[in-house]
Phi, psi and omega in degrees: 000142184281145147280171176256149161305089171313040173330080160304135153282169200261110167353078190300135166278134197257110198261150186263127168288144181302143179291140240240130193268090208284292164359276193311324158306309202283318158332306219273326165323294171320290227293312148001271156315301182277000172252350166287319188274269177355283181312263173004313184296305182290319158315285156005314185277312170280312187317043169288165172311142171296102165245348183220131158259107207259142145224149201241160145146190188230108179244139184231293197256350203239133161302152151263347165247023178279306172339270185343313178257003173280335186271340184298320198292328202248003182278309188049073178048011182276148142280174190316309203265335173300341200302161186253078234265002158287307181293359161272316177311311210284314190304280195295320166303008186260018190256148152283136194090327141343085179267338165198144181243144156237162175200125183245168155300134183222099204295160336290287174241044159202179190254159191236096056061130171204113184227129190259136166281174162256167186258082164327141173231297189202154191289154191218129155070206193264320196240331224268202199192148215214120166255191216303342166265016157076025157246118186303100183269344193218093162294000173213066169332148169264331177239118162258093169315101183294331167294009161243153202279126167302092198266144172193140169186208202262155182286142171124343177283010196296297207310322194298315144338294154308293166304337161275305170319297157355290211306285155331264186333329174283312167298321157331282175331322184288333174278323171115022165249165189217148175274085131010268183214155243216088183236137181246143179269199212235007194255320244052014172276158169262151157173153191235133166290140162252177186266012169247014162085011184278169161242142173241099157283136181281307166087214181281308171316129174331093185287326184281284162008290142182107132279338163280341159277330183274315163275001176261353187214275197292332174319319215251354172269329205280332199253331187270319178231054179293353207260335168232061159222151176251336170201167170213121210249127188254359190302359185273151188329292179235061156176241172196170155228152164254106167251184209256128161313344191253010188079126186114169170216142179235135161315118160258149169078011220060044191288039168256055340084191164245164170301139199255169183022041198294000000 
């Protein structure tokens, strides 16, 4: 019989932790403690009362002290470094006419207001006013430029509104015409006024179509006789009609039928 073989296991080695250097902790600890207080001392320090407000920007319609008390309003008693230089920005940008705020720090006590307006591109309805990105900033204006081109349609339509005039006007421009007003009806049809009185319709139906047909074709009858036309219809299949301040309408373009989605 075999016997059995007596196998030692090999001794595990225990590994031993370094002894905890209690000293160094309580250094490291203190050294902490005492720059949290420091910092804590200088915050302390800078945190001072709000005392003075500079605002900047080239202002026509925005108050600088409707500014002024919108930032008082919105400190709600912090100092300079507690203060929340978003939830101040946000207080003057809720002002009319306000399009943008920046707020900086200004040492020792006081904040600096840099405020840009908006630019009306065109009037909406009776009161409201539409800027230069096609966003309706006001629904009751107090000052209405009248010399800007009237946009109007069912609500909820501004942008889309707005973003087609943008559009147009630039494409106009280049013919040396300006759209006066702009209207989508509660049907979805279009149509816009010019500044030499003609009106030109679009209707429901691919409308950016035409409109690329009216500037490639009735634009340039539109520009040589404008004084005697009243309208330009562009809704017929393959072409347009035009009428005469003096009565009657004649076709361009293979313009025969009748108008479609009047």
């Amino acid at each position: 019989m075999w016997g059995r073989r007596n196998r030692r296991k090999p001794a595990e080695r225990r590994r031993r932790l370094p002894a905890l250097d209690w000293a160094r902790v309580l250094r490291s600890l203190t050294s902490l403690i005492v720059v949290a207080a420091v910092v804590g001392l200088i915050i302390a320090a800078l945190d001072r009362p709000i005392e003075s407000v500079a605002i900047t920007g080239r202002f026509q319609r925005v108050s600088p002290l409707d500014v002024e008390r919108a930032v008082k309003a919105s400190v709600h008693g912090a100092g300079l470094v507690s203060v929340s230089l978003g939830t101040v920005s946000a207080a003057v940008e809720r002002l009319p006419w306000v399009d943008t705020a920046s707020v900086e720090r200004s040492w020792p006590r006081g904040l600096t207001v840099r405020i840009v307006e908006q630019v009306p591109a065109a009037r909406w309805g009776g009161g409201g006013l539409i800027n230069t990105r096609g966003e309706l900033f006001t629904g009751d204006a107090r000052h209405v430029p009248l010399e800007l081109p009237l946009l109007s349609g069912p609500q909820g339509s501004e942008p889309a509104v707005a973003q087609r005039y943008l559009a147009m006007q630039g494409r106009l421009a280049e013919m040396g015409m300006r759209v006066t007003a702009l209207r989508l009806d509660a049907r979805g049809s279009w149509q816009f006024d010019l500044d030499n009185g003609v009106t030109v319709r679009l209707g429901r139906n691919r409308v950016d179509e035409r409109f690329e047909t009216f500037m490639t074709v009735a634009a340039k009858i539109v520009a040589q006789r404008a004084s005697d036309i009243a309208y330009v219809d562009m809704r017929y299949t393959n072409g347009f009609a035009i009428g005469w301040r003096t009565g009657g309408a004649s076709h361009g373009a293979k313009g025969e039928g009748v108008a479609h989605d009047a």
